[in-house]
N, C-alpha and C positions, 0 to 999 in steps of 0.2 A: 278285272275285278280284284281287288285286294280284302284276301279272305279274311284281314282282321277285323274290316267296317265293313263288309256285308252282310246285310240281313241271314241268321239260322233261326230253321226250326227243328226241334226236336222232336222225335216219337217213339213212345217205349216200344219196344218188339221183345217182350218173357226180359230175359236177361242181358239184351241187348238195346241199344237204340240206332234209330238209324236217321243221321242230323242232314237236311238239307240246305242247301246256301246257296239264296238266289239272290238278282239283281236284275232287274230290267235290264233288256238287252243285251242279256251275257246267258250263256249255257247255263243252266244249273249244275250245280255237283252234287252228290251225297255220299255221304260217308259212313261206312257201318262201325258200331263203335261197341266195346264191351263195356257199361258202364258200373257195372256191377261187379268189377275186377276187383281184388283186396287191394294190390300195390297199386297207388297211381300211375305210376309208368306203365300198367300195361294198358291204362284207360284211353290209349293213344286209338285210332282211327284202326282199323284191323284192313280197312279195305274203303278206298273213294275214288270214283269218277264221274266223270257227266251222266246224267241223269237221258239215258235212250226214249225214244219218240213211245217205243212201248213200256215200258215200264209200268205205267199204272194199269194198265191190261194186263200184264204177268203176275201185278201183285192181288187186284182182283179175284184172278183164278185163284191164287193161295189162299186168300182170305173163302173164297168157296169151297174149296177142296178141304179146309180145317172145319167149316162150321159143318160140314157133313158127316168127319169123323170125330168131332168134341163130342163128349157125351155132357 
């Protein structure tokens, strides 16, 4: 997969965002990203790898474990 023509999505996360880049038939990746940085250079990726079998199960639990401590 050549990360310049493959499909991203993005999703804000507060102060961050966290971009995914998929293509049929190839791993996902994603990438966590500060988008909200002042300099551009730091708006650089902070951290990306393949996207694990659980992952939307981890993220899930987070998403439940915050709506129970948001007020």
């Amino acid at each position: 997969m050549k990360a310049s023509t493959a499909p991203r999505v993005r999703f804000p996360l507060a102060h961050l965002a966290v971009e995914v880049v998929s293509e049929p038939g190839n791993t996902p990746f994603f990438a966590l990203i500060a988008c909200e940085a002042l300099r551009a250079v730091d708006r650089k990726p902070i951290f990306s790898g393949p996207v694990p079998s659980d992952m939307a199960a981890q993220l899930r639990a987070l998403a439940d474990h915050l709506e129970g401590v948001s007020a």
